[in-house]
C-alpha positions in Angstrom: -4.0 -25.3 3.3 -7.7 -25.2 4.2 -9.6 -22.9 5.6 -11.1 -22.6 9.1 -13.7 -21.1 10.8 -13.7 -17.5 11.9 -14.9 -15.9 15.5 -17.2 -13.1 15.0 -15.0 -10.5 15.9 -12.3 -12.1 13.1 -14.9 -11.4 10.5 -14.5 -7.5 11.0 -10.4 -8.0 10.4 -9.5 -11.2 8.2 -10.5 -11.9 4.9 -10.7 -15.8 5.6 -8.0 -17.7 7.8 -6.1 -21.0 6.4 -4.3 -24.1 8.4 -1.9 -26.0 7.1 -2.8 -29.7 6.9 0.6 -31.1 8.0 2.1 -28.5 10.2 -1.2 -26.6 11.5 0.5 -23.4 10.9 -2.3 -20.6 10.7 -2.0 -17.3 7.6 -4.3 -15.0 7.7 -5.9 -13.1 4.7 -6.0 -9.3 6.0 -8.9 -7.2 4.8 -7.9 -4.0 2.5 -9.0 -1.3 4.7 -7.1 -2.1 7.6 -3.8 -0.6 5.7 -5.3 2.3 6.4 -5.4 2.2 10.2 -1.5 1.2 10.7 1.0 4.1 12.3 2.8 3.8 8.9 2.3 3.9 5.1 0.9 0.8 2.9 0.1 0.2 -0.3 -4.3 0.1 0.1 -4.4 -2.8 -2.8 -1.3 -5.3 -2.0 -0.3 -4.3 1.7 3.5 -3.6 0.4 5.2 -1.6 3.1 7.6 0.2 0.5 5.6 2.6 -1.4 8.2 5.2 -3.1 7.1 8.7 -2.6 6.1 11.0 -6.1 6.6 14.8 -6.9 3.7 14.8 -9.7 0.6 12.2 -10.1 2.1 9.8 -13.1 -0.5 9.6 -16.1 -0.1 5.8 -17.1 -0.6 4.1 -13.3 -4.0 4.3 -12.2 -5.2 6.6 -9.4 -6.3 4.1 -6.2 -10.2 4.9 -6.1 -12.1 5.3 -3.2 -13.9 7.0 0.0 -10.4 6.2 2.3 -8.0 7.7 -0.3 -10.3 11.0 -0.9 -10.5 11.5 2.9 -6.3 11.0 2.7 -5.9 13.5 0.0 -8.2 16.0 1.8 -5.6 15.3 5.4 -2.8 16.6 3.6 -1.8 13.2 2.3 1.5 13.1 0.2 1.0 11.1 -3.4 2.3 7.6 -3.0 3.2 4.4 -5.9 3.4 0.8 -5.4 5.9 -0.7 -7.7 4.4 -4.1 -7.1 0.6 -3.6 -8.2 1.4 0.2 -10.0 -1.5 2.1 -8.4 -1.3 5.6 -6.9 -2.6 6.6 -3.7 -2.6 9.2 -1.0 -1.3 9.0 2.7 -0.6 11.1 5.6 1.5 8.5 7.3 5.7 8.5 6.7 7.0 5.3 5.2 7.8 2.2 7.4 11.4 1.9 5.8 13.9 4.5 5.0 15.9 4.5 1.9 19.9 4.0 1.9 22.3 6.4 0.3 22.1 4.0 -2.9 18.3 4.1 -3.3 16.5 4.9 -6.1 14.8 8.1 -6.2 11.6 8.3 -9.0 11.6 11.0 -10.9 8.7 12.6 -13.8 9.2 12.7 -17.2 9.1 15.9 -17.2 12.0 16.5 -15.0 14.2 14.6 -17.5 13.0 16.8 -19.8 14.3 19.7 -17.4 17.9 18.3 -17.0 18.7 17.5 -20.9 19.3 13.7 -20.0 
């Protein structure tokens, strides 16, 4: 892959853009804060579209810093994880996929505690 040459207005939404030599195939490397703008929930780091919702901030995973996540928090944002890079964050927005009857649900330590398990 190499990289090519970006319009002006591409500057403002791609990271950088790569061509494949041999099949000219273009990817594009999306810039962080447009996760933000979609009509559903992302992970702000990685762009995962899977974040599993939490009751109770975690105290191991980091806490996604920022102006974007404050002004989610302060919306009425629900807390969010990403398995993939393990940060925390806040969003207003409902996740793109919904969970089967088999999925996973995350729960805190302390509502282990709770149950006796």
């Amino acid at each position: 892959m190499r990289r090519i040459h970006r319009t002006f207005s591409e500057r403002f939404k791609y990271l950088a853009i790569f061509e494949c030599i041999s099949c000219k195939q273009i990817d594009h490397a999306v810039r962080h804060y447009l996760y933000h703008l979609g009509e559903k929930c992302r992970c702000p780091r990685c762009g995962n579209p899977r974040p599993v919702k939490l009751r109770e901030r975690d105290k191991i995973d980091p806490m996604q810093t920022g102006f974007l996540n404050l002004l989610e928090r302060m919306a009425g944002g629900k807390l969010y994880h990403c398995c993939f890079c393990r940060v925390q964050f806040y969003d207003r927005r409902s996740v793109a996929f919904r969970r089967g009857p088999d999925a996973v649900t995350v729960t805190s330590p302390q509502d282990t505690a709770k149950s006796g398990a």
